[in-house]
C-alpha positions as CSV (number, residue, x, y, z in Angstrom):
1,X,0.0,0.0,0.0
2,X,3.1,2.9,0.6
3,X,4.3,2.2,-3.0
4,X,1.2,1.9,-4.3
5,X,0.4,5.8,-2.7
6,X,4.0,6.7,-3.9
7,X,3.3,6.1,-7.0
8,X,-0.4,7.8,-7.4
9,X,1.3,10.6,-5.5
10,X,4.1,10.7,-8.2
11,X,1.8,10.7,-11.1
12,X,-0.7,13.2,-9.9
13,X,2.4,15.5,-9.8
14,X,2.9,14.7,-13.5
15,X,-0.3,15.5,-14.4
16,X,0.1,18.7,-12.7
17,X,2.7,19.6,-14.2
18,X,1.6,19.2,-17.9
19,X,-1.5,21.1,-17.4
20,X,0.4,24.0,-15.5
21,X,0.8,25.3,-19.0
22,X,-2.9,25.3,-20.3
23,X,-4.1,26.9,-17.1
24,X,-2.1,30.1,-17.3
25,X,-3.0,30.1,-21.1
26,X,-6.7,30.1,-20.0
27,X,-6.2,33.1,-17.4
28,X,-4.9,35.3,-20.1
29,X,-7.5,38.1,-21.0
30,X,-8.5,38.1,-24.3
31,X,-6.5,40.2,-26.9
32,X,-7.9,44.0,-27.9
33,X,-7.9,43.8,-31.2
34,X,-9.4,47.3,-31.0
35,X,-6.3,48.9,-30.3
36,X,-3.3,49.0,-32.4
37,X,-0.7,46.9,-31.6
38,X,2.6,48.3,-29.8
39,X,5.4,49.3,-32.0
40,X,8.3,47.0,-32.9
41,X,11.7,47.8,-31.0
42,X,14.0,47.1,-33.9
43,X,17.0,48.8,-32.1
44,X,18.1,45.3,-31.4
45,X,17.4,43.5,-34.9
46,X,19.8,41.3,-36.2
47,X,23.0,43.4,-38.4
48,X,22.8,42.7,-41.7
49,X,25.3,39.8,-43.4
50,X,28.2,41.6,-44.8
51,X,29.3,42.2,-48.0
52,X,31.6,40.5,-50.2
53,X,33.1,42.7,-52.7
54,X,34.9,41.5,-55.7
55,X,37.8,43.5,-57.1
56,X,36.9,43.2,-60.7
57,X,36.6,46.6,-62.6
58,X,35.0,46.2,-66.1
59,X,34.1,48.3,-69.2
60,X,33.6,48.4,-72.8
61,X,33.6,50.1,-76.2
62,X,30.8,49.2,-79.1
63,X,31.6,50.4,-82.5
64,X,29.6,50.4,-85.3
65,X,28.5,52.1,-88.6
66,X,26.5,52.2,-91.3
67,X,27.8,53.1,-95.0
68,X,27.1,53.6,-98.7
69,X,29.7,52.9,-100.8
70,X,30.2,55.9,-103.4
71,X,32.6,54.3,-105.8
72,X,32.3,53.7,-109.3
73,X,31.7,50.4,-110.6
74,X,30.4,47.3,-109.1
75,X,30.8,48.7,-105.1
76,X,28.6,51.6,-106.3
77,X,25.7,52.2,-104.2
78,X,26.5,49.0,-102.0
79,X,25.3,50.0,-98.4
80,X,25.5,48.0,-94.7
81,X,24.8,48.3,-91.5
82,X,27.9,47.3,-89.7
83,X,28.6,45.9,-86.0
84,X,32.6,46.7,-86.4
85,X,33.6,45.5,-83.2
86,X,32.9,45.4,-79.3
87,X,36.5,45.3,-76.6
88,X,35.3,44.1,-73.3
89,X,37.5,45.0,-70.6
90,X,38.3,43.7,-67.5
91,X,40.9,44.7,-64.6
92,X,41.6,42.8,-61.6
93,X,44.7,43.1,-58.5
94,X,46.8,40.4,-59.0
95,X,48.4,40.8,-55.8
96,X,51.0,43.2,-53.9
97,X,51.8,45.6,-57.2
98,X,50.4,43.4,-59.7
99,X,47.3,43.4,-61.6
100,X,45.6,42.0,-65.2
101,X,44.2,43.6,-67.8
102,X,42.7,41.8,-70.5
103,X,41.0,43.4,-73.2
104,X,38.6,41.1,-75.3
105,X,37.8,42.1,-79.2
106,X,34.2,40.9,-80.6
107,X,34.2,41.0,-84.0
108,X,32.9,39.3,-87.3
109,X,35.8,37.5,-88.7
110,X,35.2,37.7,-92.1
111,X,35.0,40.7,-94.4
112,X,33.4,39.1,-97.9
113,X,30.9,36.0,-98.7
114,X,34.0,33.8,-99.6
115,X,35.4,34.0,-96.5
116,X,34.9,30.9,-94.2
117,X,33.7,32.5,-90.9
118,X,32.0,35.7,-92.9
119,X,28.7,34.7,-91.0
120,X,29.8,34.3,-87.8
121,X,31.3,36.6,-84.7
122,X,34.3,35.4,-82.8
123,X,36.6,36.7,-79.6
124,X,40.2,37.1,-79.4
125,X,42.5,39.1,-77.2
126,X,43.3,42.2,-78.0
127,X,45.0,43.1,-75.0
128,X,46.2,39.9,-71.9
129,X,48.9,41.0,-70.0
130,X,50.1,41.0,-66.3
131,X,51.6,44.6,-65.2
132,X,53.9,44.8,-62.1
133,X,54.6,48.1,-60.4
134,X,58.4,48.9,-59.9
135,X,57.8,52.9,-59.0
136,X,54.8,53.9,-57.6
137,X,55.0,57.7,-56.3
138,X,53.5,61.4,-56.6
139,X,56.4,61.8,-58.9
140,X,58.0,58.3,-60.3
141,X,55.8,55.7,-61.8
142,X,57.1,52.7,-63.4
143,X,56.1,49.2,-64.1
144,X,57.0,46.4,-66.5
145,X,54.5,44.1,-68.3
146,X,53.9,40.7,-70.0
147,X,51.7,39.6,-72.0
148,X,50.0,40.6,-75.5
149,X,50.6,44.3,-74.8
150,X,50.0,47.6,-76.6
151,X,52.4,48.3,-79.7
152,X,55.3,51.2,-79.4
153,X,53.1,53.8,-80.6
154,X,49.4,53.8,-82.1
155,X,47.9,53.5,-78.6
156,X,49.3,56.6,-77.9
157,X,47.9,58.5,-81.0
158,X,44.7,57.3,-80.6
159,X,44.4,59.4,-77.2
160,X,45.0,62.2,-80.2
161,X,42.7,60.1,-82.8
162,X,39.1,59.2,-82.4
163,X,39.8,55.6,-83.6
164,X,36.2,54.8,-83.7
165,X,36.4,56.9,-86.9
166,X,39.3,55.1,-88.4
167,X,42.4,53.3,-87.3
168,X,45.0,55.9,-86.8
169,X,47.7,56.9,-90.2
170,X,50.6,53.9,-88.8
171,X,48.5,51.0,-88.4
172,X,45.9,51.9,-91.3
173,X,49.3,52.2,-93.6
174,X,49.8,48.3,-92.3
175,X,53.3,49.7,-90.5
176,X,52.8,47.0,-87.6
177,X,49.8,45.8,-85.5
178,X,48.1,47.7,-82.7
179,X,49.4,45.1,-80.4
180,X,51.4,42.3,-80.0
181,X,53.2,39.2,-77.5
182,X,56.1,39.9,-75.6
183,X,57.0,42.4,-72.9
184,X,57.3,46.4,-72.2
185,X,58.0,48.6,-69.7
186,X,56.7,51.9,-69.2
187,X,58.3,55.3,-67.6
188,X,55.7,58.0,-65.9
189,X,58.2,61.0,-66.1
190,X,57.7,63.6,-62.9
191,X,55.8,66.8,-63.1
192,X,53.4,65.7,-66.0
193,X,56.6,65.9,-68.3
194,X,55.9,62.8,-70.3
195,X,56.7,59.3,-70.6
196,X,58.9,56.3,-71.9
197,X,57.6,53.2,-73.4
198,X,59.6,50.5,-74.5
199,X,58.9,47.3,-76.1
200,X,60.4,43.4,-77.1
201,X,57.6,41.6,-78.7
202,X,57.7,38.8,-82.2
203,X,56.6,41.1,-84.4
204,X,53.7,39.2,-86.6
205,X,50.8,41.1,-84.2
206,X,48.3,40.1,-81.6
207,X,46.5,38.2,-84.5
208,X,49.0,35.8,-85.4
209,X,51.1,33.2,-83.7
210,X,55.0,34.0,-83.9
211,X,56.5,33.0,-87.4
212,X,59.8,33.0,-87.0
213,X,63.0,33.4,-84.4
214,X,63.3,36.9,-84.7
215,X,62.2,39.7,-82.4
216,X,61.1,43.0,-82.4
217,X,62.4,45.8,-80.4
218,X,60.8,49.3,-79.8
219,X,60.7,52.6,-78.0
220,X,58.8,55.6,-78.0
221,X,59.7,58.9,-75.7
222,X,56.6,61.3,-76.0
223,X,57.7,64.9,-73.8
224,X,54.4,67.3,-72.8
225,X,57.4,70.8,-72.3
226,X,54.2,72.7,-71.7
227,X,52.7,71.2,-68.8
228,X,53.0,74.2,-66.7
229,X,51.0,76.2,-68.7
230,X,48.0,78.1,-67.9
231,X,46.3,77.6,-71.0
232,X,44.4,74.5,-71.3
233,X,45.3,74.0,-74.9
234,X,49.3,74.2,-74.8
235,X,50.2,71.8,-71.2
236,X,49.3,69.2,-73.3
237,X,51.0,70.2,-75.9
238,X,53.0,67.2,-77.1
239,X,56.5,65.7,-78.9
240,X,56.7,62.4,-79.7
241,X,59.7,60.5,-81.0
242,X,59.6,56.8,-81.5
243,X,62.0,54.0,-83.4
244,X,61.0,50.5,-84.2
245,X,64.0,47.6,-84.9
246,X,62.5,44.3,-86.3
247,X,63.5,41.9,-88.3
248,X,61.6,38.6,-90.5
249,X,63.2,35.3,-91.5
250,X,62.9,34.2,-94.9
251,X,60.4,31.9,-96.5
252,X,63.3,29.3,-97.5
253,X,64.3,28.8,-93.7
254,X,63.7,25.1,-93.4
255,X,64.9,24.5,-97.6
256,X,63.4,22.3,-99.0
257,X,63.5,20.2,-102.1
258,X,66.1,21.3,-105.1
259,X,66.8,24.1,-103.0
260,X,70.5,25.3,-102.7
261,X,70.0,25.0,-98.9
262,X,68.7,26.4,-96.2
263,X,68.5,30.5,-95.4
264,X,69.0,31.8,-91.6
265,X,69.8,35.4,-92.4
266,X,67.0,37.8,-91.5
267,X,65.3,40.3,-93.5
268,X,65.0,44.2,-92.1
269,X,61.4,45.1,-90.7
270,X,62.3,48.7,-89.4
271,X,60.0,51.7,-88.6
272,X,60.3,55.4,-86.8
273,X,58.6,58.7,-86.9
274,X,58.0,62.1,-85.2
275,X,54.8,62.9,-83.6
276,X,53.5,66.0,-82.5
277,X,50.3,67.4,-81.2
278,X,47.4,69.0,-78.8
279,X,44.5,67.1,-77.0
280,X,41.5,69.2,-74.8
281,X,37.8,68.5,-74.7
282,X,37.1,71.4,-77.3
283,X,40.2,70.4,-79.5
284,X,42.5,67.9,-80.0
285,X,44.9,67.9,-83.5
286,X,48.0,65.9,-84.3
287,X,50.9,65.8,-87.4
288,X,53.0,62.8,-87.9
289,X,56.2,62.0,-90.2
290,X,57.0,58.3,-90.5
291,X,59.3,56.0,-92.1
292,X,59.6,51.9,-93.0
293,X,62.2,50.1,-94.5
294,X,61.0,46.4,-95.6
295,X,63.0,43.5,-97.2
296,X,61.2,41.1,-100.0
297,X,62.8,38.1,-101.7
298,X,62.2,36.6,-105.0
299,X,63.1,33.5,-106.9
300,X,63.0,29.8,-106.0
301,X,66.0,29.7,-103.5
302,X,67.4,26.9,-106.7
303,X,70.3,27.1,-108.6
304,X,68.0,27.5,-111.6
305,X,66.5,30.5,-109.8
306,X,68.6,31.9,-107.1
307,X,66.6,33.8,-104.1
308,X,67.3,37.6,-104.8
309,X,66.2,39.7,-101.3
310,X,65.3,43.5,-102.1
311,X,64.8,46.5,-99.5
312,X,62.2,49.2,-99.5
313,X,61.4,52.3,-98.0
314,X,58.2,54.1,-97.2
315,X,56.9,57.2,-96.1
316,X,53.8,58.1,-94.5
317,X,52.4,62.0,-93.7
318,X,49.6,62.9,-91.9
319,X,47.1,65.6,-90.3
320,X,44.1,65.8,-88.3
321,X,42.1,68.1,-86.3
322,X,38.8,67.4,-84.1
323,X,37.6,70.2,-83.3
324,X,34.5,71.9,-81.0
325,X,33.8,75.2,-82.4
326,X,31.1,76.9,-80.6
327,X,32.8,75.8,-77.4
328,X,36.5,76.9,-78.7
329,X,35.1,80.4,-78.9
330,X,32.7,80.3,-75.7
331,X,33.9,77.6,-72.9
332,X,30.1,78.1,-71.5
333,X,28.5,76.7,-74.3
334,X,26.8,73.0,-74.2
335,X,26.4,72.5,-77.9
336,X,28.3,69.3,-78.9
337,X,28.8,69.4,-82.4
338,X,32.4,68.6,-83.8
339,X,33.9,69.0,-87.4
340,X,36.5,66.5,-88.0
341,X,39.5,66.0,-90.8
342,X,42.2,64.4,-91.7
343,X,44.8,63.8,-94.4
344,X,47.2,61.1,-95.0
345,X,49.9,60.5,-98.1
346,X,51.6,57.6,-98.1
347,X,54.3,56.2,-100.2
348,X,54.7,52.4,-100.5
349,X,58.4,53.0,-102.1
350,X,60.1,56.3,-102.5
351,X,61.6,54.7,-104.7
352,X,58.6,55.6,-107.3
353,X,56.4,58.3,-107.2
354,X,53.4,56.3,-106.7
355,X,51.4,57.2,-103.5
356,X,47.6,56.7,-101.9
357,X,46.0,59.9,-100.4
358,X,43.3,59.8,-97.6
359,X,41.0,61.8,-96.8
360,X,38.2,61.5,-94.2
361,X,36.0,64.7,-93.3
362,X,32.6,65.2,-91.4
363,X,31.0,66.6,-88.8
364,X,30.4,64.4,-84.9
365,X,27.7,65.0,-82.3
366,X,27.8,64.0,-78.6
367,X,24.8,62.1,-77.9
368,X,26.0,62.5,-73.8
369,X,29.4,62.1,-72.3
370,X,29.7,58.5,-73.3
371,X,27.7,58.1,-76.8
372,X,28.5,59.7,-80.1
373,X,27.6,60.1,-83.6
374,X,29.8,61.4,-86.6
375,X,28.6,61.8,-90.0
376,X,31.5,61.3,-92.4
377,X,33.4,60.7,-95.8
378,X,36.3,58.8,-96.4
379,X,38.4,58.1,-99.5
380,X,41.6,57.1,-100.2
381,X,42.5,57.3,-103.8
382,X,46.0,55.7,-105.9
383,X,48.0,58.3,-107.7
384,X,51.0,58.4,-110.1
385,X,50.3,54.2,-110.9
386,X,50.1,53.4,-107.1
387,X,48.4,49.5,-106.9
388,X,45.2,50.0,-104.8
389,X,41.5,50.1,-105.2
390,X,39.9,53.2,-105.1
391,X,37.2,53.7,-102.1
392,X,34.7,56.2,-101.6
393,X,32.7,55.8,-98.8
394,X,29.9,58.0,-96.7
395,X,29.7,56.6,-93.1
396,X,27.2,56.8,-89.6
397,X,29.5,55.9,-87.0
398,X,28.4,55.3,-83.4
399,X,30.7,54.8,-80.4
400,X,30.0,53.8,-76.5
401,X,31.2,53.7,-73.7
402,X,30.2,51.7,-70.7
């Protein structure tokens, strides 16, 4: 009987025990609905998750046209709207004083129906290189660089140029390519007084794989002796002097069959020119002088027909002004419109007297800060028995930036 009372006494405490809840539940008075409910104290909420932030910067450039082909002949009155090209940029810290660029170039491959990719849009890299900062002061800055990397020079016209309008004199002339595989380094001189840009890349361009042993050396030394200035115009005033030392092997360097063996000598590739000009928001103008010197061979490399190597020289001249006229004369005015021109002569051989002359005039419009128009014609036109097709052609460019 004492365990049995034990035991009713332990489970009428159990009982009690789960039913202490629902009683104080029941005594609870019954919600006003009729008055509003107390504000939430959110002084003590949760913080929010933090942020992960990726160190990638990225922008972009679309170019594109449409044109009507002016030209006598079969071209005459041929028209197309034209997606020229899109670079996609990206920038990213690779570390203590190291960081990436690469520069991707969206284009359509093929430039007539008999081409195998004329249909279709392909990416390459324009620019891929790894930059690592030596100097990095108020004054000094230096770094060297890796990669496919910009050439010694067009890069630096085209802060001059609008290249959406046309590639720039050098690389429209075929001197070399924009941009190419190897390494540079480049020289921030103090006091806005310029810079120093050197170069060792293969030499065949960013488009082509390397072809032979040979290398490519460059440098370009561009001096702003203005920068003090107080007018806007002549601190960025602008000398540039730059020298190009390349070399190609020759077709014949493996031999072959009935050949008289094989060749290892190298062939002359070499450039230079002068550069000088101005670049503001309401003006920016530019004249060049270059040179190229370019070794060709003939024959079979047989005894019946013995390889004969030739050198020629060229020349190139050019001019160019982009200029804002109603803000020139009156630095308060918004109106955007721009003339543009530009001349080029340039001679394949001076050994001849055969030269091409380009012209390209017209008249640009800023859309905003970061979209324009231009409205323009461009020719370029053989004289004195000069091998080239003529071309006459009325464009609608577009440019943007993002």
């Amino acid at each position: 009987m004492i365990k049995l009372g034990a035991a009713r006494t332990k489970l009428t405490s159990a009982w009690m025990v789960l039913l202490l809840p629902c009683s104080l539940i029941a005594q609870q008075p019954t919600a006003d609905t009729t008055k509003p409910a107390p504000a939430r104290d959110t002084t003590k909420a949760a913080a929010a998750p933090a942020s992960v932030s990726f160190p990638l910067d990225f922008s972009g450039l679309i170019y594109a046209n449409f044109q009507y082909r002016g030209d006598k002949g079969a071209a005459k009155s041929t028209n197309k709207f034209d997606f020229e090209r899109a670079y996609l940029t990206f920038r990213m810290p690779a570390g203590d004083r190291a960081n990436i660029r690469i520069t991707l170039d969206v284009f359509q491959q093929g430039t007539t129906p008999s081409d195998a990719f004329y249909r279709g849009w392909v990416i390459r890299a324009k620019y891929a290189y790894l930059q690592y900062d030596l100097i990095k002061s108020a004054s000094w800055n230096a770094n060297v660089r890796g990669g496919i990397l910009q050439n010694v020079v067009i890069e630096h016209v085209e802060s001059f140029w609008p290249r959406w309008i046309s590639q720039t004199a050098v690389e429209r002339a075929g001197f070399f390519s924009s941009s190419d595989v190897g390494v540079a380094t480049l020289w921030t001189l103090p006091s806005k007084w310029g810079e120093f840009y050197a170069t060792i890349v293969n030499g065949p361009g960013y488009t082509s794989r390397e072809t032979d042993r040979f290398k490519d050396y460059a440098a370009r030394l561009s001096i702003t002796p203005l920068s003090g200035s107080d007018n806007k115009v002549l601190k960025t005033f602008a000398l540039t002097g730059w020298t190009y030392i390349g070399a190609v092997g020759s077709q014949f360097a493996s031999g072959g069959v009935g050949q008289v063996g094989t060749v290892g000598v190298s062939m002359p590739r070499t450039r230079g020119g002068f550069f000088t000009g101005v670049r503001e928001p309401r003006i920016s103008a530019g004249f060049e002088w270059d040179m190229r010197k370019d070794g060709s061979e003939s024959g079979a490399n047989t005894a019946a027909s013995p390889r004969v190597e030739t050198d020629s020289s060229g020349r190139l001249l050019s001019g160019f002004a982009v200029l804002k006229p109603f803000q020139l004369f009156n630095e308060k005015s918004t109106l955007p419109l721009g003339i543009v021109g530009r001349w080029d002569r340039f001679t394949p051989n001076t050994g001849t007297d055969a030269f091409i002359n380009t012209v390209i005039a017209g008249l640009a419009w800023d859309l905003n800060k970061k979209v324009a128009l231009s409205l323009d014609y461009q020719e370029q036109t053989p004289h004195n028995g000069a091998i080239f097709t003529p071309t006459k052609i009325y464009f609608l460019h577009l440019v943007a930036n993002f």
